[in-house]
N, C-alpha and C positions, 0 to 999 in steps of 0.2 A: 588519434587525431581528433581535435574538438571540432565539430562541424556546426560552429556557431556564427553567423552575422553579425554584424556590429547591433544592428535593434535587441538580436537573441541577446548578446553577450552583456549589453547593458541592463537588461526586462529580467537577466539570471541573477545580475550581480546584484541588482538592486531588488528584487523580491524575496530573494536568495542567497541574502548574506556572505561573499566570500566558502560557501560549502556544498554548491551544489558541483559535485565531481560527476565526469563519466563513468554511469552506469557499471562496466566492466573493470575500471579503477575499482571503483568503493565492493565488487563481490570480491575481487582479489585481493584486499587489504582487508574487508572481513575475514577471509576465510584463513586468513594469515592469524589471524589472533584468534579466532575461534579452534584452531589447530593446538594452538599454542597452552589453549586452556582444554585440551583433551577432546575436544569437539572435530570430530569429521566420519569421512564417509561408512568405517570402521565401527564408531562407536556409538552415529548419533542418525537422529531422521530430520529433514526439514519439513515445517508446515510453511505454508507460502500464503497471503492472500496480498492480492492486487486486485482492479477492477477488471471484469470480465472485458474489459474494454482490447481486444489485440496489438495495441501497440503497446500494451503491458507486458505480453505474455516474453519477449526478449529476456527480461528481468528471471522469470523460471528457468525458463531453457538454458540461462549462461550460470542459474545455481546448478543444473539438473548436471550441465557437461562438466560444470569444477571439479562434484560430486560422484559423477559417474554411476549417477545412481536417482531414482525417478524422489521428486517430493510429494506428499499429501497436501490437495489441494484444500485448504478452507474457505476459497475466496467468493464473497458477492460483489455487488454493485457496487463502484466508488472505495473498492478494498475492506466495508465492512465485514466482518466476523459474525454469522450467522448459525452456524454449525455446531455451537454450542457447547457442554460438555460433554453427549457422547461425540460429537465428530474430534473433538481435542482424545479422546477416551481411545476412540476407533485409530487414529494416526498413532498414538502412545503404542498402542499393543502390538505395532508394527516393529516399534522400534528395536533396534536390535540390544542386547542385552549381554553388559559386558563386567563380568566378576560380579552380577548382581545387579547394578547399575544401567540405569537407561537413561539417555541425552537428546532429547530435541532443541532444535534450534526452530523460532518461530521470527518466520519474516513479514510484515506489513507495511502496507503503504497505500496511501490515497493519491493521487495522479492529476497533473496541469496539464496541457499541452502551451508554448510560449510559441508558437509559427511567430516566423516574423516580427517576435520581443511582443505578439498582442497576446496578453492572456488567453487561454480560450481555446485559441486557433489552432488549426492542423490539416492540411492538405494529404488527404489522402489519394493514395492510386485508384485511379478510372474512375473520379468524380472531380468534375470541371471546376465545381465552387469549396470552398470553404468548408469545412466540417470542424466540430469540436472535443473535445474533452477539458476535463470530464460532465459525458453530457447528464448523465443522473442529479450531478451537483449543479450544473445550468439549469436543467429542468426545475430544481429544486430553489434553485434563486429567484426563477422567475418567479415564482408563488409570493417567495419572502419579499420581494418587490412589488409586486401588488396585495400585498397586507392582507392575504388570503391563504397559508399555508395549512392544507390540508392534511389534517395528521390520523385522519380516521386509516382502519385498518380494510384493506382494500383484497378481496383474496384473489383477485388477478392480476396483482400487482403487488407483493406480499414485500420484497425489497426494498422497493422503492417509499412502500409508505413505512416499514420499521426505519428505514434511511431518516424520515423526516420527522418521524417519534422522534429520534435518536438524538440526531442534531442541535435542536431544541437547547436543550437544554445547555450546548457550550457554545451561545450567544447570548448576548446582554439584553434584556428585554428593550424590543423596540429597535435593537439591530438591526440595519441593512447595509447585511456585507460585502466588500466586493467577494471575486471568486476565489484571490487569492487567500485573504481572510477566512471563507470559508473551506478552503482547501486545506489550511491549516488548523482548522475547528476540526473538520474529520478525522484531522488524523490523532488528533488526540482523544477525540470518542472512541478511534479505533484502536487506538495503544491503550485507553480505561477498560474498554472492556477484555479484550485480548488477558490483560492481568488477572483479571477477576474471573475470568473464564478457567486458564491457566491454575490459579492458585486453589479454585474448587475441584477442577480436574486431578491434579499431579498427588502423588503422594513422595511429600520430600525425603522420604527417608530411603525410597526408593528409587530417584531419577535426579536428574540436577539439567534445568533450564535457560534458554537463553531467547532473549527478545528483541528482536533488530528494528526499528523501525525509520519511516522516514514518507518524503514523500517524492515519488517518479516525477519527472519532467522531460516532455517530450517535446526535443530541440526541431531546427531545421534538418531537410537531408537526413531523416527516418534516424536522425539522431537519440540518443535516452540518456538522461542525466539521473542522481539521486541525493537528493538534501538528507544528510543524516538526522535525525530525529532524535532517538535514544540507541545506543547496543551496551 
């Protein structure tokens, strides 16, 4: 059942082209063709990252129960990939290992919340006002909106300032984006590196990979949607 409002269903359709499906749709029709091409719980390990953000973690839990089986987490702030090659290294030696052969499936994604069709927005339980997601990537707006975007390396906040290294550079000089635009920039910083991470990690002659990505959207009524990106 889609638990959308008319503001959600119009702010989905039109930020989100005709493809943003319910959350538990799009793991079941992955996991459908990921089966299909010798990938499952038998033969392969999932790496997951989403934003440490909890109205994310739905997304694991409904791979974890498909699976019946736990995934290796890679995840930071805003779904970027931090963990680098040995944590790709450390998940891989997990994997199980079949006639020789080893299968991960790597899922990402960067995260909206649409409350009430407004970007942003999200009501959470036992707080009266408004809250948002994703707030790293608001945080991060506000900077770029006041023409101050701090990218020094910060080491009590090490996430957040590699987030805004990062970002950088998949915006058009003198960009200011909205959040949607920029929710969509992340997620292709975080599909570029994910690859590059991946293809210095794996050795192909030994494993065969898979990339899911996309980006979370968190409807009304603790609803979760997923835009498919690339699989």
């Amino acid at each position: 059942m889609l638990h959308l409002d008319k503001n959600n269903q119009h702010a989905s359709n039109t930020l989100f082209p005709s493809r943003a499906v319910p959350e538990n749709v799009f793991i079941e029709h992955a996991n459908k063709v990921l089966n299909d091409h010798g990938f499952n719980s038998k033969t392969s390990i999932n790496l997951v990252s989403h934003c440490r953000d909890e109205l994310c973690r739905p997304f694991t839990e409904a791979i974890d129960s498909t699976w019946q089986k736990p995934s290796f987490n890679i995840a930071s702030l805003a779904g970027m990939v931090y963990c680098g090659r040995t944590g790709f290294r450390a998940a891989m030696a997990h994997a199980p290992n079949i006639d020789g052969k080893e299968r991960y499936v790597i899922w990402v994604a960067s995260h909206i919340a649409l409350g009430e069709g407004e970007p942003g927005i999200v009501y959470r339980p036992g707080r009266e006002h408004a809250s948002t997601a994703c707030g790293a990537l608001l945080a991060a707006l506000r900077e770029i909106q006041s023409g101050k975007l701090n990218v020094q390396l910060d080491p009590t906040d090490l996430e957040m300032s590699l987030l805004k290294q990062q970002i950088v550079g998949y915006l058009r000089y003198g960009q200011v984006p909205s959040l949607v635009e920029l929710t969509y920039a992340v997620h292709e910083c975080i599909l570029a590196d994910v690859k590059r991470t991946a293809q210095l990690a794996v050795d192909r002659d030994m494993c065969e990979y898979v990339i899911i990505s996309g980006i979370q959207v968190h409807g009304a009524y603790n609803s979760n949607f997923f835009w498919p990106g690339t699989f």
